[in-house]
C-alpha positions as CSV (number, residue, x, y, z in Angstrom):
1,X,120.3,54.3,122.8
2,X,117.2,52.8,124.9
3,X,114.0,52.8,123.1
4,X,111.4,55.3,124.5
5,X,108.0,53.6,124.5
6,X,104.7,55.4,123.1
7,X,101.1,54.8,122.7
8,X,101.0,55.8,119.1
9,X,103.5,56.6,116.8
10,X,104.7,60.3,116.1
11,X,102.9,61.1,112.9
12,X,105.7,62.9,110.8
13,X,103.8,64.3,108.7
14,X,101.5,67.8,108.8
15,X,99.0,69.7,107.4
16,X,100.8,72.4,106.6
17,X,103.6,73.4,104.4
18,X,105.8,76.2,104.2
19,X,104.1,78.4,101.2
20,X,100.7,77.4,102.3
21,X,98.1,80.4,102.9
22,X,96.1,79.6,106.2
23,X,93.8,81.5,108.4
24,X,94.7,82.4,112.2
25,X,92.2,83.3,114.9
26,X,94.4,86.6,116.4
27,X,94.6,89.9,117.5
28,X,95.5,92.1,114.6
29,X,94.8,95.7,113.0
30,X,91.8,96.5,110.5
31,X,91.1,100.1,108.9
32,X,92.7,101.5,112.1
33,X,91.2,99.1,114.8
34,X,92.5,96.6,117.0
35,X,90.8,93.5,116.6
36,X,90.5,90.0,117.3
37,X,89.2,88.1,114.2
38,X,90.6,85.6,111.5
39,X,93.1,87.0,109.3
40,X,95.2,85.3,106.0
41,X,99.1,84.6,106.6
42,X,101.6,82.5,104.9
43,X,103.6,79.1,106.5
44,X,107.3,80.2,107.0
45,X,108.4,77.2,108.9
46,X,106.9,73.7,110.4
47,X,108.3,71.2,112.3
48,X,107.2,68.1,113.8
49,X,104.9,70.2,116.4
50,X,104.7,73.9,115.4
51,X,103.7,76.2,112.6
52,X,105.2,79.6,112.1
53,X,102.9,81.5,110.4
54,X,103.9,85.2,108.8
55,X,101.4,88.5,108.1
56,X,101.5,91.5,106.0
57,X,100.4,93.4,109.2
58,X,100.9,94.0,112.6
59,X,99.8,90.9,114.9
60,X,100.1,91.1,118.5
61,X,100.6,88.3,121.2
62,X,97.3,87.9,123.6
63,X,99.1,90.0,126.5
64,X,99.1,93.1,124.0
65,X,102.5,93.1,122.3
66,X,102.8,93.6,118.8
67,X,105.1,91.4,117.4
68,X,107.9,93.0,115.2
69,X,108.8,90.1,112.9
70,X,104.9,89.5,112.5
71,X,105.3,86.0,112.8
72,X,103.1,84.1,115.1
73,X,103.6,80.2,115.8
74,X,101.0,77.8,116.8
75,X,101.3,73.8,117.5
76,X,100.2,72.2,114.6
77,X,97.1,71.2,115.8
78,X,95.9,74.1,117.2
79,X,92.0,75.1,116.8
80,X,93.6,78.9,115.7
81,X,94.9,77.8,112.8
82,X,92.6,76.8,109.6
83,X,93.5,76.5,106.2
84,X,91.3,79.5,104.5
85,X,87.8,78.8,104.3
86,X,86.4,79.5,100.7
87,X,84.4,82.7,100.7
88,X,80.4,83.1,99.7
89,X,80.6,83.9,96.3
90,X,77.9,86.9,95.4
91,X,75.0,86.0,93.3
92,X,76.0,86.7,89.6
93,X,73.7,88.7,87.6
94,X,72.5,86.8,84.2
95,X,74.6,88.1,80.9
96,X,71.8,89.8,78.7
């Protein structure tokens, strides 16, 4: 088999694992609304170059289809895909 030349090597592994909660920049439903917002899911499946990512809700694709498996998959190095950001915690009142 010839050898196929590259400037860098293909870096097997990824950020993600399948279990892993992450965040995803998509178009989704909240209280009733359709909006387009960050929203939690769970890695399904990764390969070398994407990242399947699976929701508790409905999701739809950017042309307006929901997507009736709600899974959505993003290359792995996509800016719409995060692990979760860690949330402001709320001041805690002293214990008297």
């Amino acid at each position: 088999m010839a050898s196929v030349p590259f400037m860098k090597a293909p870096d097997p592994e990824s950020a993600y694992q399948v279990g892993d909660v992450v965040e995803v920049f998509c178009d989704h439903d909240r209280d009733g609304q359709r909006i387009r917002s960050w929203v939690s899911g769970i890695v399904v499946q990764v390969d070398s170059k994407m990242v399947a990512v699976q929701f508790q809700m409905d999701v739809y694709l950017t042309d307006g289809w929901m997507v009736p498996d709600h899974i959505l998959w993003y290359p792995s190095n996509s800016i719409h895909i995060r692990m979760p950001q860690e949330k402001t915690s709320k001041p805690r009142l002293p214990d008297f």
